[in-house]
BAFI-3210 file (N, C-alpha, C; in Angstrom, 3 decimals, decimal comma, padded with zeros to 6 digits):
// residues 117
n [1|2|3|4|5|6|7|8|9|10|11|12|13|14|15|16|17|18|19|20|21|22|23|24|25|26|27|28|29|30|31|32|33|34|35|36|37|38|39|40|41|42|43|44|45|46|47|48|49|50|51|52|53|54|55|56|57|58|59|60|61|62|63|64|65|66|67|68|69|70|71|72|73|74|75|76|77|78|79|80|81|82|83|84|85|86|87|88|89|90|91|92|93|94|95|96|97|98|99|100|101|102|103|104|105|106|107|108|109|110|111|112|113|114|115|116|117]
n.u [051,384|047,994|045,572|042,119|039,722|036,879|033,748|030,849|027,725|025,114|021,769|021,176|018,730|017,203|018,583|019,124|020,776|022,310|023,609|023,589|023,984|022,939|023,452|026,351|029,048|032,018|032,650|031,899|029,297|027,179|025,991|022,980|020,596|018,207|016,922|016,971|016,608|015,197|011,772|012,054|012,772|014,854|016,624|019,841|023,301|026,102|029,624|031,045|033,418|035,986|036,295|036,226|034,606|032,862|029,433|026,121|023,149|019,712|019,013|019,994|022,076|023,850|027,102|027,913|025,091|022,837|021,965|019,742|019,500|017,982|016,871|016,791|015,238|013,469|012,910|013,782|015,274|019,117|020,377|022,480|022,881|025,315|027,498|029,729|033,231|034,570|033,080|030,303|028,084|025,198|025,678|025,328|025,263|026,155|026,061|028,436|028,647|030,280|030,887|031,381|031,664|030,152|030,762|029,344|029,721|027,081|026,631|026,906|030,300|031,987|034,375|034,653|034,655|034,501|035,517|034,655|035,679]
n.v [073,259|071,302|071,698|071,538|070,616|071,472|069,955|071,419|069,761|068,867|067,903|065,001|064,719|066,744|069,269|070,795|072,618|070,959|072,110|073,390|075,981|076,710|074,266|073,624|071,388|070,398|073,080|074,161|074,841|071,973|068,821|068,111|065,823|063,980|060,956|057,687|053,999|051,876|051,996|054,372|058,158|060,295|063,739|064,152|065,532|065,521|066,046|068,722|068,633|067,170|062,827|063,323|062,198|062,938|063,786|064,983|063,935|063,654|061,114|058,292|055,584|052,676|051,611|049,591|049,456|050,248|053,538|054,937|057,442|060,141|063,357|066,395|068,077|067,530|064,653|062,300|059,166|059,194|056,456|054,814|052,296|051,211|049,501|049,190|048,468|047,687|046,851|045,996|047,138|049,231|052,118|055,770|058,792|061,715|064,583|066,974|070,289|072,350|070,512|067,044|063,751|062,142|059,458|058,050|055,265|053,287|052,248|052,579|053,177|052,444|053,651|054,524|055,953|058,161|060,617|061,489|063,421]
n.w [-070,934|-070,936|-073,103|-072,763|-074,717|-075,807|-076,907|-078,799|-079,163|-081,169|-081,977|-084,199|-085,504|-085,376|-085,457|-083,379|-080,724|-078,162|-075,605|-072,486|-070,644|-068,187|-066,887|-065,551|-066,446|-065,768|-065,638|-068,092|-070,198|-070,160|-071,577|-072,590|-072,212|-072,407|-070,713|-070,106|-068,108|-067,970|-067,128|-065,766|-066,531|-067,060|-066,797|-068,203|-067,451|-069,951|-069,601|-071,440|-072,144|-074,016|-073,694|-070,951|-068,117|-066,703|-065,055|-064,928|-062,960|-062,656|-062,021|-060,127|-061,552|-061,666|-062,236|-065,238|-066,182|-068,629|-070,462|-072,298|-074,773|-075,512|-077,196|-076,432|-077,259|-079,556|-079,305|-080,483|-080,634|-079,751|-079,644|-082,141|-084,764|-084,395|-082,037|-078,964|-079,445|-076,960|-074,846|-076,034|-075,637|-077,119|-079,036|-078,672|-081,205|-081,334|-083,909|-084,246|-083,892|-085,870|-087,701|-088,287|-085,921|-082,981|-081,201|-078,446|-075,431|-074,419|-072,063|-068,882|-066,892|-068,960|-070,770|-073,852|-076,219|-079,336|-081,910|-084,757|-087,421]
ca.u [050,198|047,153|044,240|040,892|039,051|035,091|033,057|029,331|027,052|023,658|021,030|021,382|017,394|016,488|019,829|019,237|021,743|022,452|024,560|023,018|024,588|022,301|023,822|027,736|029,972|034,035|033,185|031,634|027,768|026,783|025,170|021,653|019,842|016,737|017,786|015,970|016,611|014,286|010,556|012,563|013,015|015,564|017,570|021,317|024,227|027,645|030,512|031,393|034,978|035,911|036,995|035,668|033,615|031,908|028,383|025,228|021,928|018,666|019,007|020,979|022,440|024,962|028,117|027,017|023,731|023,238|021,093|018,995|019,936|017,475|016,807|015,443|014,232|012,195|012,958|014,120|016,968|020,265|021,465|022,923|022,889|026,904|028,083|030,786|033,858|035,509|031,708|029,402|026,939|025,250|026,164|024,654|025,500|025,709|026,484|029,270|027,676|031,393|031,409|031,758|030,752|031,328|029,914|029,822|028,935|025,403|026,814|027,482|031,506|032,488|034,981|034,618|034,157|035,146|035,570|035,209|035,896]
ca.v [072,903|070,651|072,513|070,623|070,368|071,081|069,829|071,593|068,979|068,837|066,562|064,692|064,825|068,476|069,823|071,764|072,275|070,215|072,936|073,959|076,766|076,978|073,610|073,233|070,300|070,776|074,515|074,443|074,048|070,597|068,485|068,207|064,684|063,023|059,463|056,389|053,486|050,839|052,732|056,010|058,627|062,033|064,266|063,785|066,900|065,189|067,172|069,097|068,026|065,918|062,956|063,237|060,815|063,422|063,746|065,077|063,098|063,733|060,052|057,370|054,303|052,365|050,671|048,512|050,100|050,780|054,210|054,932|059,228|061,282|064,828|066,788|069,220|066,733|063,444|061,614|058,955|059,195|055,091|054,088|050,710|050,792|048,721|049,394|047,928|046,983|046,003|045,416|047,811|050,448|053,384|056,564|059,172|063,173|065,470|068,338|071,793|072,750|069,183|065,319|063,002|061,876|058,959|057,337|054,286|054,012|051,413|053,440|053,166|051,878|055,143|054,140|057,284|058,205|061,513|061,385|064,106]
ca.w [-070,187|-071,971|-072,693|-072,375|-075,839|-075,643|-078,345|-079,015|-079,631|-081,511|-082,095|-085,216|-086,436|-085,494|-085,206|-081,954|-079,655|-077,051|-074,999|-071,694|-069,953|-066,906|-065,860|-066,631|-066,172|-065,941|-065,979|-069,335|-070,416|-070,149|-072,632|-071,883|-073,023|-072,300|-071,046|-069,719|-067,818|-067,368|-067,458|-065,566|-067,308|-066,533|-067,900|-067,502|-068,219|-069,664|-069,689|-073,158|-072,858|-074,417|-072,634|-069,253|-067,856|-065,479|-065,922|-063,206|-063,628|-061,717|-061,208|-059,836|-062,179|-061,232|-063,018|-065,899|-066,292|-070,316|-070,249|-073,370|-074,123|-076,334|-077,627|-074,937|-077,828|-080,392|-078,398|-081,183|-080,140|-080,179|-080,150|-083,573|-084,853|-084,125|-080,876|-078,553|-079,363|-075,887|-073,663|-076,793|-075,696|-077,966|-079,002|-078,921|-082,057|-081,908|-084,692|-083,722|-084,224|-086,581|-088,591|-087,462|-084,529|-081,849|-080,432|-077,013|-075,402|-073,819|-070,562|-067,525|-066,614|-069,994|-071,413|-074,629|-077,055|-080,411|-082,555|-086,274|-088,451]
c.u [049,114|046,135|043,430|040,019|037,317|034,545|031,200|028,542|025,287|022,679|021,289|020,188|017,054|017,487|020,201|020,431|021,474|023,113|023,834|023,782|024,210|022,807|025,691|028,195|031,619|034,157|032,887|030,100|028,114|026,225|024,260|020,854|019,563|017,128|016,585|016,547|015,406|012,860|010,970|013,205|013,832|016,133|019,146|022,026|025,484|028,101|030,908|033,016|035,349|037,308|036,848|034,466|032,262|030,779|027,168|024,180|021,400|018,230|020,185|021,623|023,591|025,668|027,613|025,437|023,874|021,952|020,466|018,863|018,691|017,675|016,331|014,634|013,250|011,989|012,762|015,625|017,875|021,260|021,342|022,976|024,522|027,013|029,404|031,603|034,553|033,958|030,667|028,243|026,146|025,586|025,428|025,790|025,218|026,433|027,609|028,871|028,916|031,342|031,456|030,681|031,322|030,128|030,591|029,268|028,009|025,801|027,860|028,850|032,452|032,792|035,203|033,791|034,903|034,578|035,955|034,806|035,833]
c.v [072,437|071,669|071,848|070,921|070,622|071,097|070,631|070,442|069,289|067,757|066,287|064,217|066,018|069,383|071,008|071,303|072,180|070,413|073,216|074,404|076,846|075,333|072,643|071,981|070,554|072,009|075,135|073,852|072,463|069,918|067,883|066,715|064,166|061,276|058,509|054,792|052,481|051,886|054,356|056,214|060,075|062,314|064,008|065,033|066,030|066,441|067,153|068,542|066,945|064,463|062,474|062,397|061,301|063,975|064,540|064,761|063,845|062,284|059,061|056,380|053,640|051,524|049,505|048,940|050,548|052,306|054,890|056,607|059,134|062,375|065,502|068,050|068,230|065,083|061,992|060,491|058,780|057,785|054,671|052,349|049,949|049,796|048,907|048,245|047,152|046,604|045,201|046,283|049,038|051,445|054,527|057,926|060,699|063,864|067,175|069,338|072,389|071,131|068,030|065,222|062,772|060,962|058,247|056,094|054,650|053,249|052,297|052,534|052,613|053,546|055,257|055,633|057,559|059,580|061,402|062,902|063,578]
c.w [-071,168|-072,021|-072,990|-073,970|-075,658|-076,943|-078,029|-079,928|-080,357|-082,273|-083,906|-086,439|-086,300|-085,970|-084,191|-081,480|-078,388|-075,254|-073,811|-070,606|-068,370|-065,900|-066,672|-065,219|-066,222|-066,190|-067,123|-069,498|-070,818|-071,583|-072,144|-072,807|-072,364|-072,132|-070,085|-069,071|-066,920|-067,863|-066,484|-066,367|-066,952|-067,099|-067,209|-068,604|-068,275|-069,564|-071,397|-072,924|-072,795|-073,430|-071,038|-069,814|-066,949|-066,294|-064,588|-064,332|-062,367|-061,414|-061,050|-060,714|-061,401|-062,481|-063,800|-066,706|-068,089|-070,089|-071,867|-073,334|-075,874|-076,683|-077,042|-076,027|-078,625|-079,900|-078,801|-080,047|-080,799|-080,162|-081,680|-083,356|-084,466|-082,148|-080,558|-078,898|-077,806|-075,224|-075,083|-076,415|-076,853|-077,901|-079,118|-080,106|-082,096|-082,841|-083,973|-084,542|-085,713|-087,917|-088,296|-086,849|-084,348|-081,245|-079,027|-076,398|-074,050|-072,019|-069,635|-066,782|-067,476|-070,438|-072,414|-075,371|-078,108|-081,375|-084,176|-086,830|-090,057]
res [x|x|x|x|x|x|x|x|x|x|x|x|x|x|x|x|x|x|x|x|x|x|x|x|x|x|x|x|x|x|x|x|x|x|x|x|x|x|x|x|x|x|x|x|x|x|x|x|x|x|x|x|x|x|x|x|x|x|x|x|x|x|x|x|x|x|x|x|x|x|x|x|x|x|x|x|x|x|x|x|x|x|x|x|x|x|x|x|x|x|x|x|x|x|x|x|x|x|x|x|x|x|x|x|x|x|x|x|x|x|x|x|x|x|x|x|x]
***
């Protein structure tokens, strides 16, 4: 049977963590970041495993949509100068609480994610 991988994430200028228990995703604290589209602004919880695509926002986007993620503790951002390989959109860049990254891309329904050690 597979077992599901969760990564702890933390910001990559403060080095808070990004973990928030009070609102989980796939059964596991969420990852909690400060995001933006257009001049709105909400917080959105991915899921820690890695992987999944499932996510809960306090707002809507739709497909296509690139969403701009922060630090919800110092509210630094998290897009790197890197660009998705398969859409071309940016990427956003967190530090794993154990070692690495792991980044993901910023355009809503693009599954485009990558784990470096």
């Amino acid at each position: 049977m597979p077992r599901n991988i969760t990564v702890e994430l933390k910001c990559r200028y403060c080095g808070e963590s990004l973990s928030d228990e009070s609102h989980p995703v796939d059964g596991n604290p969420g990852i909690k970041l400060k995001a933006s589209l257009g001049e709105n602004s909400f917080f959105v919880w991915l899921s820690s495993v890695f992987g999944s695509n499932n996510l809960q926002s306090e707002a809507q986007f739709k497909k296509g949509d690139i969403v701009e993620f922060a630090c919800p503790h110092c509210s630094a951002p998290q897009t790197s100068n890197k660009k998705c390989d398969v859409c071309g959109a940016p990427v956003a860049l967190f530090k794993l609480t154990d070692g690495g990254k792991v980044r993901v891309c910023t355009r809503s329904g693009c599954k485009n994610i990558w784990l470096d050690f």
